[in-house]
FINUTOR-937183 format. One record per residue (C-alpha): residue number from 0; x, y, z. Coordinates in Angstrom, 2 decimals, decimal comma. Example, Ala and Ser with C-alpha at 12.3 -4.5 7.8 and 13.67 -1.06 7.14 Angstrom:
<atoms>
ATOM  0  12,30  -4,50  7,80
ATOM  1  13,67  -1,06  7,14
</atoms>
This chain:
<atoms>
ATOM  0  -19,75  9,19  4,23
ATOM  1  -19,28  5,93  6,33
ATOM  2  -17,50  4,06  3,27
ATOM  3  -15,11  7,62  3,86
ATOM  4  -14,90  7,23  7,03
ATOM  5  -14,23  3,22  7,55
ATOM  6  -11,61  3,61  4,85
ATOM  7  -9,55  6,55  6,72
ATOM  8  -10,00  4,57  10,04
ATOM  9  -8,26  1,29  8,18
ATOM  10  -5,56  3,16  7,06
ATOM  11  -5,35  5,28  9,93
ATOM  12  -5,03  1,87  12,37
ATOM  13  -2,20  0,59  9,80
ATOM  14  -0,28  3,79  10,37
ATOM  15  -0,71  4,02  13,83
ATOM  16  0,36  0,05  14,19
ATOM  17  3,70  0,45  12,47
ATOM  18  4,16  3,86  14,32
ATOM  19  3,85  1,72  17,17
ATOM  20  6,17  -1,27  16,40
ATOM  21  9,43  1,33  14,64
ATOM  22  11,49  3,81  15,70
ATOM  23  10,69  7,20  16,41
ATOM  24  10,65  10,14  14,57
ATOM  25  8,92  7,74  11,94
ATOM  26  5,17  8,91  12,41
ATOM  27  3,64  12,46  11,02
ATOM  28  0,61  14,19  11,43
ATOM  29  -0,14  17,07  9,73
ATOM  30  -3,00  19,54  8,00
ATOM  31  -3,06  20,26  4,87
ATOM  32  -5,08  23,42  2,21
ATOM  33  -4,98  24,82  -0,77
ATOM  34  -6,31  26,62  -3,16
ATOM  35  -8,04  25,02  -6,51
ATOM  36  -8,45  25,68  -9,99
ATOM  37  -10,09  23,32  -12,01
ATOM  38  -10,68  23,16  -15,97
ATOM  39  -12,21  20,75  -18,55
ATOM  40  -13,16  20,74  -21,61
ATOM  41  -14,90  17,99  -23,45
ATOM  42  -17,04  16,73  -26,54
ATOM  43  -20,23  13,97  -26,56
ATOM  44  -24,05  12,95  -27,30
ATOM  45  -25,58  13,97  -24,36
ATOM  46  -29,86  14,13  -23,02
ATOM  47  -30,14  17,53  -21,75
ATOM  48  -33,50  18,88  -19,47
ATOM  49  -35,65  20,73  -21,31
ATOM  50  -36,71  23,19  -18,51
ATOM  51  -39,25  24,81  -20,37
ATOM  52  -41,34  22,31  -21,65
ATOM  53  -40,19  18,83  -19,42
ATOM  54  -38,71  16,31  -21,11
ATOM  55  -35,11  15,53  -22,58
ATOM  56  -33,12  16,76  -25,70
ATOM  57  -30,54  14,58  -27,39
ATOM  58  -27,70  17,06  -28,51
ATOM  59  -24,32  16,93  -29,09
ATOM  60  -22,24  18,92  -27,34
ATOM  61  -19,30  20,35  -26,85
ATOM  62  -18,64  22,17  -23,57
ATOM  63  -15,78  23,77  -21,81
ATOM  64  -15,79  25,38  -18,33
ATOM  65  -13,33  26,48  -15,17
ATOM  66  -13,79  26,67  -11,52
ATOM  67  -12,19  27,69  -8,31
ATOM  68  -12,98  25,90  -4,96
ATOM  69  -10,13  24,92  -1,64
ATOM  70  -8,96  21,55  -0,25
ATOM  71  -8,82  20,95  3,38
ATOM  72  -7,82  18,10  5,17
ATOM  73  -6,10  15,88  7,71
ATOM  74  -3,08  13,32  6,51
ATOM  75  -1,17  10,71  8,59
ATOM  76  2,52  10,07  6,98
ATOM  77  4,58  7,43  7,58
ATOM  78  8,19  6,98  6,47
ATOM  79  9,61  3,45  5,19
ATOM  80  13,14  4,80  4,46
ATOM  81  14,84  8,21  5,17
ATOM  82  13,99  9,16  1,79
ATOM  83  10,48  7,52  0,97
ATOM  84  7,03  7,30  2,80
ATOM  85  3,49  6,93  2,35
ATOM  86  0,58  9,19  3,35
ATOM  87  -3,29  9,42  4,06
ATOM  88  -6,03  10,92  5,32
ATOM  89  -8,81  13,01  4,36
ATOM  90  -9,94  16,03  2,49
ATOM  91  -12,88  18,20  1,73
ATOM  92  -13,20  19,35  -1,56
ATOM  93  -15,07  22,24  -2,39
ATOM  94  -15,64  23,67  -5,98
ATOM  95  -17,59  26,21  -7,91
ATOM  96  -17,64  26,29  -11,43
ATOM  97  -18,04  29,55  -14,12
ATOM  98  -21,01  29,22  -16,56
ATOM  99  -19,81  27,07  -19,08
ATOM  100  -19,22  28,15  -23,04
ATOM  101  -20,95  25,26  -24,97
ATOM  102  -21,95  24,31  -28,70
ATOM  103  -24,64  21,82  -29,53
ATOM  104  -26,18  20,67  -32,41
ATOM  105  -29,63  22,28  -32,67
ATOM  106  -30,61  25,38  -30,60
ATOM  107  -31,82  25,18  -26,93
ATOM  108  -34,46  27,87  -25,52
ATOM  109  -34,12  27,85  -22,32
ATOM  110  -30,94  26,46  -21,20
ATOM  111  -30,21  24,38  -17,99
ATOM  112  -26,26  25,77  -18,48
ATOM  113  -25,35  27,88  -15,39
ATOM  114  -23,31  28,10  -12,24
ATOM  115  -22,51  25,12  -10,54
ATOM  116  -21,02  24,57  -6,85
ATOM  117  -20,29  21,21  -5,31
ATOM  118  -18,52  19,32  -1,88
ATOM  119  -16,81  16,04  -1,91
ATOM  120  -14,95  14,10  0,65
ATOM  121  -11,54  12,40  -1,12
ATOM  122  -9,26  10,08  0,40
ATOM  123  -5,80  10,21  -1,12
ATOM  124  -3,11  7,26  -0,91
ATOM  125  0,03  8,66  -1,51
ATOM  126  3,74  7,89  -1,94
ATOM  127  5,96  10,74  -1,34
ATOM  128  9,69  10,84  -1,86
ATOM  129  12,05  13,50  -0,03
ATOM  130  15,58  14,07  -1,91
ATOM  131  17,73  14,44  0,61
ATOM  132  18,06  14,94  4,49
ATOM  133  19,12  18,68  4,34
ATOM  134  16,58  21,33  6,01
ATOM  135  15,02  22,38  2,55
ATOM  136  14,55  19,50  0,45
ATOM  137  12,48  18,95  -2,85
ATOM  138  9,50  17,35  -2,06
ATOM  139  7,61  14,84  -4,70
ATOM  140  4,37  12,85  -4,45
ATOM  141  2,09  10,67  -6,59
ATOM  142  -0,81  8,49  -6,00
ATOM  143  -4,28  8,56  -6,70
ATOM  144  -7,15  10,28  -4,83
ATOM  145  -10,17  8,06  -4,27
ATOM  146  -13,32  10,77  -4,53
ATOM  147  -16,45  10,51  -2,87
ATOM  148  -19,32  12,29  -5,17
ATOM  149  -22,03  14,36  -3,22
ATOM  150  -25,08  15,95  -4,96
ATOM  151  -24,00  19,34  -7,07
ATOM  152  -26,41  22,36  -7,50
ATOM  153  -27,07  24,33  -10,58
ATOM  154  -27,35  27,80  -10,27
ATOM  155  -30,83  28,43  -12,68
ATOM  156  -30,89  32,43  -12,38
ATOM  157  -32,90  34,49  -10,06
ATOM  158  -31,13  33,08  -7,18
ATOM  159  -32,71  29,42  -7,33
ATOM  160  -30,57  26,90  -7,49
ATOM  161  -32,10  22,81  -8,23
ATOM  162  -30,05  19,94  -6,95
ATOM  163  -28,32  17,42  -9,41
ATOM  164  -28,06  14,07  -8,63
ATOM  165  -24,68  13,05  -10,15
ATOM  166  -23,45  9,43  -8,86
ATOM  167  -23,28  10,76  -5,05
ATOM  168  -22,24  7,35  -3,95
ATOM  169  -20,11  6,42  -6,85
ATOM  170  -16,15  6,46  -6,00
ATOM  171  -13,85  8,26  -8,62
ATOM  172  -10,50  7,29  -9,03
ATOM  173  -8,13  10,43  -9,51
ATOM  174  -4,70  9,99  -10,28
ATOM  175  -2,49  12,09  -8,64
ATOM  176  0,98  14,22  -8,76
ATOM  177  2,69  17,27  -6,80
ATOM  178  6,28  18,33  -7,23
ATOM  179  7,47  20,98  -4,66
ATOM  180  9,48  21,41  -1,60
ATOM  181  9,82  20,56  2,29
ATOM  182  11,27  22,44  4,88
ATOM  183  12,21  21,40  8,36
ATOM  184  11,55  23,76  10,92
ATOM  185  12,74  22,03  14,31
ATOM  186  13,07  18,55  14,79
ATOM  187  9,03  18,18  15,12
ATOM  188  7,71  20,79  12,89
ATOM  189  8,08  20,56  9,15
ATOM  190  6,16  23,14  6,20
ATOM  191  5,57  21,16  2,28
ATOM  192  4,59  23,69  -0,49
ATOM  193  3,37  21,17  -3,76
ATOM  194  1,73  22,32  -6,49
ATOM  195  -0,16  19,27  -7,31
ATOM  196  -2,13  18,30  -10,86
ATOM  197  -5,55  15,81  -10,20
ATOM  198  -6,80  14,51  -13,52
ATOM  199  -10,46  13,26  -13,61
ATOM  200  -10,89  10,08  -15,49
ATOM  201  -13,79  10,22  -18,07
ATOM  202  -17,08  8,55  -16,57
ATOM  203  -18,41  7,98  -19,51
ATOM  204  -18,04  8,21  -23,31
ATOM  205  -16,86  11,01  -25,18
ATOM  206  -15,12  12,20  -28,60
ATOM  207  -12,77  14,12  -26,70
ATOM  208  -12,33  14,91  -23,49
ATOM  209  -9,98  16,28  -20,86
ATOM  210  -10,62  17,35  -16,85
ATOM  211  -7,97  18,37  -14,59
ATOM  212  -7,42  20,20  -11,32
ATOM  213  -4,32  22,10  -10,13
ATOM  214  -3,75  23,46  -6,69
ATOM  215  -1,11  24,86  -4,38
ATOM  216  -1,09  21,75  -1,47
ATOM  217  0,16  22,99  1,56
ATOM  218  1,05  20,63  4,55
ATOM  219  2,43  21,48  8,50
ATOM  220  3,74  18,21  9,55
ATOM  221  4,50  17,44  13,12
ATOM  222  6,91  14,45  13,76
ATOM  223  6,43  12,38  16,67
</atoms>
């Protein structure tokens, strides 16, 4: 959480610096939520817990599950040209996944498959581009979101859940896009709807794989 927060104060300082040194009008804050859906679905060798008797089991598997979860978050935006700017900030990620559908290669009796719910803290660094000057504009971004891993719990049944360790310090890169539309309200206040697509880079090795997030980003800008 310091690495989060040192990184948002850098960035923060650099936008606040050229806010100070340019014209006006150049400098947004705003907050930012949205709903999240999230779906993957991927194939590999994997060690899996064997709950009931301690121990791993090598299996392959192949496993394919959804969640639901929200964004929330804080952006500074600063704009280079009338058209282009950049953005950053911070955002709370939180996510809860269905009970996966999986096949593996020899049978499992008791499962460590279930629920799973999980928070991370994401910084994104993002370009955004604005189409034209009128009140309602299209409104594009792209960039990458740099994701902070915290621990994730597994829902085992009977309302226990045991805590996974899974990288908690390790930083994910996430590459980025949302295509939508801004609206200017008054010369200070302005409303972004994006429906933006996050896709998770494998961390590690698979035979097939594919993890991806989609959401309806929501932004209220104020202009200074």
């Amino acid at each position: 959480m310091k690495t989060v927060f040192g990184i948002v104060v850098m960035y923060g300082c650099v936008l606040l610096s050229a806010h100070g040194g340019f014209a006006q009008g150049k400098f947004s804050l705003s907050i930012s939520g949205a709903p999240t859906y999230s779906y993957s679905k991927t194939k590999q060798s994997v060690l899996i817990p064997d709950i009931g008797k301690g121990g791993f089991i090598p299996v392959d598997l192949a496993s394919r599950s959804t969640g639901r979860g929200y964004t929330i978050g804080l952006l500074g935006r600063y704009a280079l040209q009338p058209k282009w700017s950049v953005s950053t900030g911070i955002w709370m990620s939180y996510n809860q996944t269905d009970v996966p559908t999986f096949e593996t290669s020899m049978p499992v009796d008791h499962s460590p498959f279930g629920r799973t719910r999980s928070r991370h803290y994401q910084v994104p660094i993002l370009v955004n581009f604005q189409s034209s000057a009128r009140r309602l504009s299209p409104y594009f971004s792209v960039g990458t979101l740099f994701s902070f891993r915290s621990p994730t719990y597994l829902n085992i049944g009977n309302d226990q859940e045991i805590r996974l360790e899974t990288d908690k310090h390790r930083v994910t890169v996430v590459p980025t896009v949302g295509v939508g539309a801004i609206y200017r309200m008054s010369n200070h206040l302005s409303l972004s709807v994006q429906p933006t697509f996050n896709y998770y880079l494998p961390q590690g090795t698979y035979s097939s794989y594919f993890s991806g997030r989609a959401s309806l980003q929501t932004q209220l800008f104020y202009t200074f």
